[in-house]
C-alpha positions in Angstrom: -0.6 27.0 -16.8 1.4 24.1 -17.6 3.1 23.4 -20.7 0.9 20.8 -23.1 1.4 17.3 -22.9 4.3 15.8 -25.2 3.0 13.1 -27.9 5.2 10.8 -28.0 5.5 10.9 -24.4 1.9 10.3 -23.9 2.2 7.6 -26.2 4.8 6.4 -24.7 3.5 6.2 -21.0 0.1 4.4 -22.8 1.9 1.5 -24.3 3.7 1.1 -20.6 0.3 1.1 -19.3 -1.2 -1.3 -21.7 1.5 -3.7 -20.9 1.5 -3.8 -17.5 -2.5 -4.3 -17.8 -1.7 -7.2 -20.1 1.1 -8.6 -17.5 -1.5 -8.4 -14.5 -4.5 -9.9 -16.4 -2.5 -12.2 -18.5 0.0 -13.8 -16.5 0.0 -12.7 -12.5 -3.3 -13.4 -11.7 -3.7 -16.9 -13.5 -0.3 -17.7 -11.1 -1.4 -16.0 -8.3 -4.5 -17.7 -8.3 -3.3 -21.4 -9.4 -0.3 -21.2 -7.1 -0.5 -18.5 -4.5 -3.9 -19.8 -3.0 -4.1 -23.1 -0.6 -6.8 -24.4 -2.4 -7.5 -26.9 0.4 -8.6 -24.2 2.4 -9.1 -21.1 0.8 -5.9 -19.1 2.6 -3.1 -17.2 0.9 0.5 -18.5 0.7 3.0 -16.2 2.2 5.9 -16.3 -0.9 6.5 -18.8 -3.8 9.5 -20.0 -4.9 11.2 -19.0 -8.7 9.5 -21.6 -10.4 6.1 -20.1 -8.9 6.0 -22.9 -6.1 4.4 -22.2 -3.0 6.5 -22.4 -0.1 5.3 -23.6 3.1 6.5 -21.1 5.7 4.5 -18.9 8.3 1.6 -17.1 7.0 1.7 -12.8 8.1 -1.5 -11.4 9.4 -1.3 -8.6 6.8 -0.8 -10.6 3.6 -4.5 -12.0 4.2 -6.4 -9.0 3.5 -3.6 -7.7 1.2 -4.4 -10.5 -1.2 -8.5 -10.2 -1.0 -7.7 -6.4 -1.8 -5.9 -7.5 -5.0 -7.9 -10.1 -6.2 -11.1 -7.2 -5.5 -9.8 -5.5 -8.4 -9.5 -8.1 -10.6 -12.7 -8.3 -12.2 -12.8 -4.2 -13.3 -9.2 -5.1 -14.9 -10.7 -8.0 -17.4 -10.0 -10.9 -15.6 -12.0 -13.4 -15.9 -11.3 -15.9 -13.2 -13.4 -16.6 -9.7 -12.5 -13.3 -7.8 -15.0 -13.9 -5.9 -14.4 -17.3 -4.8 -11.4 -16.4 -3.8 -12.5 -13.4 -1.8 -15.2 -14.9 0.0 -12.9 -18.3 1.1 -9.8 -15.8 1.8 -11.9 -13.5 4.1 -13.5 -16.6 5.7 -10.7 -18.2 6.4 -8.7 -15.2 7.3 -11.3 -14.2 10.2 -10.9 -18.2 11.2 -7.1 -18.2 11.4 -6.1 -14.9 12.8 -9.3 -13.3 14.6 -8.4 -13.5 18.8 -10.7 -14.1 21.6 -10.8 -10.3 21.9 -11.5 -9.2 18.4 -8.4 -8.3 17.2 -6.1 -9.7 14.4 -2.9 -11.6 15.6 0.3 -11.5 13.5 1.3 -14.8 12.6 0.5 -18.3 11.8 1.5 -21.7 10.7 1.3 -23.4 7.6 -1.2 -25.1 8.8 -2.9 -22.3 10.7 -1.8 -22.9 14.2 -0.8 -20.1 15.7 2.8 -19.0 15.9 2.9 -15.3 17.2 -0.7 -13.7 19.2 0.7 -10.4 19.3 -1.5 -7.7 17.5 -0.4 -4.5 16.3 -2.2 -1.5 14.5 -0.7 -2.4 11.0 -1.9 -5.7 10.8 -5.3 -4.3 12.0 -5.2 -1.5 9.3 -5.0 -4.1 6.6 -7.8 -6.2 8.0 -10.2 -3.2 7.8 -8.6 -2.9 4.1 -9.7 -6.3 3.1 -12.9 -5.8 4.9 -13.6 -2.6 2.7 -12.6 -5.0 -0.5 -14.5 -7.8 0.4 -17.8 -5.3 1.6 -17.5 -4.2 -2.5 -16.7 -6.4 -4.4 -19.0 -9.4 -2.7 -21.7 -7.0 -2.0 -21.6 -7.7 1.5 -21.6 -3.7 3.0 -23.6 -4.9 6.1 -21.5 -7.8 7.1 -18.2 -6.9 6.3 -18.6 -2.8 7.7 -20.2 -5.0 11.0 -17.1 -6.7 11.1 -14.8 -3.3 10.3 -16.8 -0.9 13.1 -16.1 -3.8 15.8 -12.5 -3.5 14.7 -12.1 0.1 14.7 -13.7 0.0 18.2 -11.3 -2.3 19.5 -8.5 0.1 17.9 -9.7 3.0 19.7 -10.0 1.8 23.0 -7.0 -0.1 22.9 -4.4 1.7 21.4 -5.9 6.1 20.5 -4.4 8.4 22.4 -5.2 11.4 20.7 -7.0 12.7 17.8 -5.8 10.5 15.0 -2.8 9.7 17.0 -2.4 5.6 17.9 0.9 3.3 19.7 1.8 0.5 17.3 1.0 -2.2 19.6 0.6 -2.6 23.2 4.5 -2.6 24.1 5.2 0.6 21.9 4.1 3.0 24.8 7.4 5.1 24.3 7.4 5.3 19.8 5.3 6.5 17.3 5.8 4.6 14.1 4.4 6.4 10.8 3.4 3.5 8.7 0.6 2.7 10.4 -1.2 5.3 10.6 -0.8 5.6 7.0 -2.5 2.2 6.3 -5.1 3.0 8.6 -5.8 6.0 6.4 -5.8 4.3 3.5 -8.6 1.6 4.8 -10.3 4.7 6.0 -10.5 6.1 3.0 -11.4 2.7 1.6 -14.3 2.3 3.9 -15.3 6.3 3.2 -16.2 5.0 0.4 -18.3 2.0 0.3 -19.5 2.0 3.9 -22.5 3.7 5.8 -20.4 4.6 8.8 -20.0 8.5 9.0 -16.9 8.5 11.1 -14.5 6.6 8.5 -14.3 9.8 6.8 -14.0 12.0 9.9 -11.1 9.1 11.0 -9.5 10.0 7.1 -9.3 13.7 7.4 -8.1 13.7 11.0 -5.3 11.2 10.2 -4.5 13.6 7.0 -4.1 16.2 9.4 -2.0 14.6 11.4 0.1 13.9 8.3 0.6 17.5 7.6 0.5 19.0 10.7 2.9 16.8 12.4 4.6 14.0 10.6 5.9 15.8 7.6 8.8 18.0 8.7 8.3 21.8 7.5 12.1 22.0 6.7 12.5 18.9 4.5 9.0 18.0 3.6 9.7 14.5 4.2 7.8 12.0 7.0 10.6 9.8 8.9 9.5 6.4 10.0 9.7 6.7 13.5 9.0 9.4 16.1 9.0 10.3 20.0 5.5 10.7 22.0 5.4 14.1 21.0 6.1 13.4 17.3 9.5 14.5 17.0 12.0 12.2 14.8 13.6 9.4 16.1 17.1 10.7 16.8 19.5 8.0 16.0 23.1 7.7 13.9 21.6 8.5 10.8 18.9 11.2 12.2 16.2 9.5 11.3 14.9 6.4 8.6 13.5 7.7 5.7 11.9 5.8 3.4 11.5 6.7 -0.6 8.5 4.5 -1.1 6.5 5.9 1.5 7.0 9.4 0.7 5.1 8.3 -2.7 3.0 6.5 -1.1 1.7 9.4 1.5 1.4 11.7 -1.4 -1.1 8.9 -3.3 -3.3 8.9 0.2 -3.3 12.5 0.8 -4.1 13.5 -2.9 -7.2 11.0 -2.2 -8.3 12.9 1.2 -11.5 15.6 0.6 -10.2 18.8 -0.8 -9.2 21.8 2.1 -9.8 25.5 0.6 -6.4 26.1 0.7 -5.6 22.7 -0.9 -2.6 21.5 1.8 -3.1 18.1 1.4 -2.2 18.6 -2.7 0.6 21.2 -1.9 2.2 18.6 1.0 1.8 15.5 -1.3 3.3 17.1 -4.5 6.1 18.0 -2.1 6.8 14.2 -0.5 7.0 13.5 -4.2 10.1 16.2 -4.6 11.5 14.8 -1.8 11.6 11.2 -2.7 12.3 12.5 -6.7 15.6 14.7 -5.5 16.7 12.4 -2.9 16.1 8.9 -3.4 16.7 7.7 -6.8 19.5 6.2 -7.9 20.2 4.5 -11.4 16.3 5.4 -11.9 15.1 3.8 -9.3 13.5 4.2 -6.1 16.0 3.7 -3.0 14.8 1.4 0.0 16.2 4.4 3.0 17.8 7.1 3.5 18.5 8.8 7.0 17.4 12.0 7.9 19.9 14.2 6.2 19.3 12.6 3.1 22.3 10.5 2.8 21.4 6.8 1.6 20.9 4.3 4.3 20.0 1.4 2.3 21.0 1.7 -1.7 19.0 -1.9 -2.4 15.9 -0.8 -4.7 12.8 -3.0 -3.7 9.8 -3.3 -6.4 7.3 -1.8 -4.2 8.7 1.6 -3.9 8.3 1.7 -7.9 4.8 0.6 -7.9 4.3 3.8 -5.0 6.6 5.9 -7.0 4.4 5.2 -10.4 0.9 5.8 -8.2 2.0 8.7 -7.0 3.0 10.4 -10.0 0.7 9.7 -12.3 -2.7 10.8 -9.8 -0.2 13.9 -9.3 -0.1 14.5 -13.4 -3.5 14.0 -13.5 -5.0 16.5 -11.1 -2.4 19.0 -11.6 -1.6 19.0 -15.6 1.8 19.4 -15.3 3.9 16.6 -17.7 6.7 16.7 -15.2 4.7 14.2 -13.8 3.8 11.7 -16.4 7.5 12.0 -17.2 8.5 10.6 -13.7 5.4 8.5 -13.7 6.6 6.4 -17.5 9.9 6.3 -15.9 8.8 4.3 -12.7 7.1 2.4 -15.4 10.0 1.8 -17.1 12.1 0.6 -13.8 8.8 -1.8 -13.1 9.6 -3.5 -16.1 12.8 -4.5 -14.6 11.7 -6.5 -12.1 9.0 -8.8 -14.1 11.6 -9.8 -16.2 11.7 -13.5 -14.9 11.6 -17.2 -16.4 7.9 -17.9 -14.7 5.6 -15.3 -16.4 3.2 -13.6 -13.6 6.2 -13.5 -11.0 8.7 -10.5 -10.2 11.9 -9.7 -8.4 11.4 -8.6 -5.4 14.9 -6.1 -4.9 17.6 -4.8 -7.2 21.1 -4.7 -5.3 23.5 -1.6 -5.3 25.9 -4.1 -7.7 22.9 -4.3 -10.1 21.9 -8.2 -9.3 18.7 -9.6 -7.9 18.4 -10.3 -4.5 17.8 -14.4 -3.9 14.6 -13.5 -2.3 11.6 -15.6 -2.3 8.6 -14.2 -4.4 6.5 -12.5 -1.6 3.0 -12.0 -2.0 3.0 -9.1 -0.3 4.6 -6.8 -2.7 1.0 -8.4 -5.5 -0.9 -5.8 -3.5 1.5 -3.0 -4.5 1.8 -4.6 -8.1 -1.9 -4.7 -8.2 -2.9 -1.0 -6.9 -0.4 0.8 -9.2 -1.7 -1.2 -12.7 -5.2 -0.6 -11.2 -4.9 3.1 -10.6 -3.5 3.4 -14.1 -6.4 1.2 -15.9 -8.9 3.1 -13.6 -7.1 6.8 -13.3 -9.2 8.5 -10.5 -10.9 11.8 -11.1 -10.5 15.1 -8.8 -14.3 13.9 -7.4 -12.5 11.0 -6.0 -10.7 12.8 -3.5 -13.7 13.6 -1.3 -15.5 10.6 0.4 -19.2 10.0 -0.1 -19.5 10.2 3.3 
């Protein structure tokens, strides 16, 4: 049995939470949705500036849904603005912009929408079923938005599967396997497991959990490299290998999600990603950007989103397992988030810490809002043990 929780500790990590609600609901929606949305047509800015000024540069395929899945979750958090305006123009205009002739998502536009890169790839397309599951919720549109997601996982399949649960990135990745993707797909799976009819989003979520723990995570380390070989073996480069910190956090958050096994692998391989990244890549507190495959550091710059996955992570962990070790780790990612939303514009954030300690000079990109976003959520809204096994 683990030792009882500490007082002062829980009170601790409470206050953290409370202020971060307040930050989100106070001050980063109210920017995000004054000056993060084109209101002339209901798309999403890519980054804004540090006085909160949009900047007009190319729009990514994946910040789109990214952004309907954060403003989904405002409402439940106590804001009180038109979520579901913005949800509704968003996913319009997101299907508009970046839906192909053939059904699939391409990567890149214009400022003003033209397109400026066709290519699709499986991340991108993992997103768009994520903001489909959003939208499908919070707009009570199930029908049309899970029409929408089962024509896109169709396309998915017979363009890019090639085993069970196993996918290429993108048409010219015949000879890689890249991680990430997979792990976003799992996430919308899970996503859709929930508020869809479908019955296969849930078979899709335990067969790419497997896949997680079968083959990505490496039996001697515990840790999942970014890139693999055909046959699922690490990349082998200079540094053996990319590992990321954030990612390792953020596997352990999906697979802690994924329906309970008797023997409960999915918890045991999750609580160990979060040793891994917890031994290996923090530094100064915070969550690393890489390491290589023995472990030594790669990239010593400390993004914000590894923190928001680092404090996700942790806490779900604490929670379904009782042990404080947890909430200790998960009050000190806490703690390093504060760090970064310590900026002139209130609702804004750094987006990296350097090895020297400065801020990078990095534009304010919304993509890191959907990180932000799921890591206050999960902590307003802690999920329950049920939550790990889909309705469906």
């Amino acid at each position: 049995m683990p030792p009882p929780p500490d007082t002062l500790a829980e009170a601790r990590f409470a206050s953290q939470r409370g202020r971060l609600i307040e930050w989100l609901v106070d001050s980063a929606y109210p920017l995000w949705a004054a000056s993060g949305l084109d209101a002339a047509t209901g798309s999403f800015f890519e980054a804004l500036d540090d006085h909160g000024r949009a900047l007009a540069v190319p729009r990514r395929c994946r910040v789109q849904p990214r952004q309907v899945h954060a403003f989904s979750l405002a409402p439940q958090l106590g804001w009180r603005g038109d979520a579901s305006r913005i949800m509704r123009r968003g996913t319009d205009q997101f299907r508009a912009r970046y839906r192909r002739d053939d059904g699939l998502y391409r990567t890149l536009v214009a400022d003003d929408g033209t397109t400026l890169d066709d290519t699709p790839l499986l991340y991108d397309q993992a997103f768009a079923l994520l903001g489909f599951a959003a939208a499908a919720s919070a707009l009570d549109a199930r029908r049309e938005m899970e029409a929408c997601a089962l024509e896109l996982r169709d396309l998915i399949e017979r363009r890019w599967k090639i085993g069970t649960a196993e996918f290429r990135s993108s048409d010219q990745a015949a000879a890689r396997r890249d991680a990430n993707p997979h792990m976003h797909l799992l996430e919308a799976c899970l996503a859709w497991a929930e508020v869809g009819s479908d019955t296969g989003w849930a078979l899709w979520a335990q067969e790419l959990a497997t896949l997680a723990v079968d083959r990505l995570i490496d039996p001697s380390t515990g840790a999942i490299c970014e890139t693999f070989d055909p046959g699922w073996i690490p990349s082998s480069d200079s540094g053996g290998g990319l590992i990321e910190p954030g990612h390792q956090y953020e596997w352990a958050w999906l697979l802690m999600r994924c329906p309970r096994r008797q023997d409960d692998r999915h918890l045991a391989a999750a609580c160990r990603l979060i040793a891994v990244a917890e031994a290996h890549g923090l530094r100064a507190g915070l969550a690393i950007n890489a390491l290589d495959g023995h472990f030594a550091v790669r990239d010593g710059g400390a993004r914000l989103w590894p923190q928001t996955e680092r404090l996700r992570a942790t806490q779900f962990a604490a929670r379904l397992t009782g042990d404080p070790r947890y909430r200790e780790m998960a009050s000190d990612a806490a703690a390093g988030i504060f760090r970064y939303l310590a900026t002139p514009v209130a609702g804004l954030y750094f987006d990296e810490l350097l090895p020297d300690g400065s801020y990078s000079a990095a534009p304010v990109m919304a993509s890191t809002f959907y990180h932000l976003v799921g890591a206050i959520s999960a902590l307003a809204h802690p999920p329950t043990d049920r939550d790990r096994t889909p309705r469906r």
